[in-house]
N, C-alpha and C positions, 0 to 999 in steps of 0.2 A: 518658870516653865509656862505660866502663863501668856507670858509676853512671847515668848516662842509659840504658841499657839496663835497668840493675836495675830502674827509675824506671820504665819502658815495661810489664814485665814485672807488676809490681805494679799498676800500674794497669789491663790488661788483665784482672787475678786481680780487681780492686774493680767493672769494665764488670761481669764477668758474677755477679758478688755481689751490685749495684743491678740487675741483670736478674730474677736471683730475686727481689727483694726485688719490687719493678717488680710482677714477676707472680703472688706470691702477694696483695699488694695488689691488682693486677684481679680476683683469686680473691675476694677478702673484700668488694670493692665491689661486684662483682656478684649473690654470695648476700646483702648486704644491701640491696640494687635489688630483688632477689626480696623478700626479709622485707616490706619498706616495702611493695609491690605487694601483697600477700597479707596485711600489715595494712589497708590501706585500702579493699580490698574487704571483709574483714569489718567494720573497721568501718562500711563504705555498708552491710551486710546488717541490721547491728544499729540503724544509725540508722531504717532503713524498718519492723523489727519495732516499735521505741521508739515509733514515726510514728499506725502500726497500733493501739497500745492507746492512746494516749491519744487517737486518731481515737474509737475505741469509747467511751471515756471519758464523752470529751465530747458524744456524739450521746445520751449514756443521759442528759446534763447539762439538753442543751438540750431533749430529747425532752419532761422533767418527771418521769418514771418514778421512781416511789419503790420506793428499796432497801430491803430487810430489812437491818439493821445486821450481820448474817454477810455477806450478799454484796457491801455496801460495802466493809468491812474484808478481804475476798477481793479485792476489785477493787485497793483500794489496794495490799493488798502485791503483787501482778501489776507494777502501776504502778512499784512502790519496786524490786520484782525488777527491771523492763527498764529504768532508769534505771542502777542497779547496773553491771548487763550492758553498756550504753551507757558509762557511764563509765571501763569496764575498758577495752574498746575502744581509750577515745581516752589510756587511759595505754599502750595495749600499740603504737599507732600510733604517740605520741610516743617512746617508746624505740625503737622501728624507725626512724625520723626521724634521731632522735641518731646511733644507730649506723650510718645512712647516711652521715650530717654527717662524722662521724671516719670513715668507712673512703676518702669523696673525699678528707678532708684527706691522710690518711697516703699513697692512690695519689697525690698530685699532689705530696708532698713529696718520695715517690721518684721519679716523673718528673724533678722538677727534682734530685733528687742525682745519678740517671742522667744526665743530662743535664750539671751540673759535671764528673762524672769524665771522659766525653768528651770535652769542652772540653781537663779537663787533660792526657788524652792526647794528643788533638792538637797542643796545644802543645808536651810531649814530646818526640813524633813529629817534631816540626818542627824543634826545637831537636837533635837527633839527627842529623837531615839536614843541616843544618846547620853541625854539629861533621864532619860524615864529609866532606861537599866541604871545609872547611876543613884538616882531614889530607890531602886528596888534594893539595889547594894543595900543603901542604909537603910531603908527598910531591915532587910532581912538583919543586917549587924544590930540596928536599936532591937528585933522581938531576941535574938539572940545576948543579946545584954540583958534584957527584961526578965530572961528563963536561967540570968542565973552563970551563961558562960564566960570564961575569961575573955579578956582581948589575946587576941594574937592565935587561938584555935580555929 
């Protein structure tokens, strides 16, 4: 019985060690809920800049306006710069992505270790309960042999 207590005891030390764990994980998910959210709005800000110069682009395209070859090659690299910029973007949105992806994986694997350890307390807890009405049994059978009664009464 004792060791079923030590068992209980340990296990209630491991509930609130997957508690912390549990909530530094919603800690880390949800500044990475933020990151993601505030990647994806800059990248929508950068997509509509990107939208904007090659809108201008191509209206100077279809207009027929002939460029002086400085202001082409002005225009282009404008163009090459917010492509650039656009593409940083969606590499800084996809690692905000990822590190959403791993921080749900890791709170949900603490969920479910939180979640084991409980289970194995209860069981514990159960099996402890268990053993203590079974000592009360003999209990009560040894003062009942002691005062004298048969077995089997």
């Amino acid at each position: 019985m004792q060791d079923e207590q030590r068992k209980l005891r340990q296990l209630e030390a491991a509930i609130r060690l997957r508690a912390m764990q549990r909530e530094k994980a919603e800690l880390e998910h949800n500044r990475s809920r933020r990151a993601m959210v505030q990647a994806e709005h800059l990248l929508s800000e950068e997509q509509a800049r990107y939208s904007r110069v090659q809108a201008c682009f191509e209206a100077l395209g279809r207009s027929g306006a002939v460029l002086d070859p400085a202001l082409h090659e002005q225009r282009l690299l404008a163009q090459t710069g917010a492509f650039l910029r656009l593409e940083s973007q969606y590499r800084a949105h996809d690692e905000a992505q990822q590190l959403s992806q791993t921080a749900m994986a890791q709170l949900l694997h603490c969920k479910v270790n939180e979640d084991l350890v409980g289970k194995a307390r209860a069981r514990v807890h159960a099996l402890l309960g268990h053993a203590l009405r079974e000592q009360e049994t003999i209990d009560i059978f040894d003062a009942q042999q002691a005062q004298g009664a048969r077995y089997g009464r």
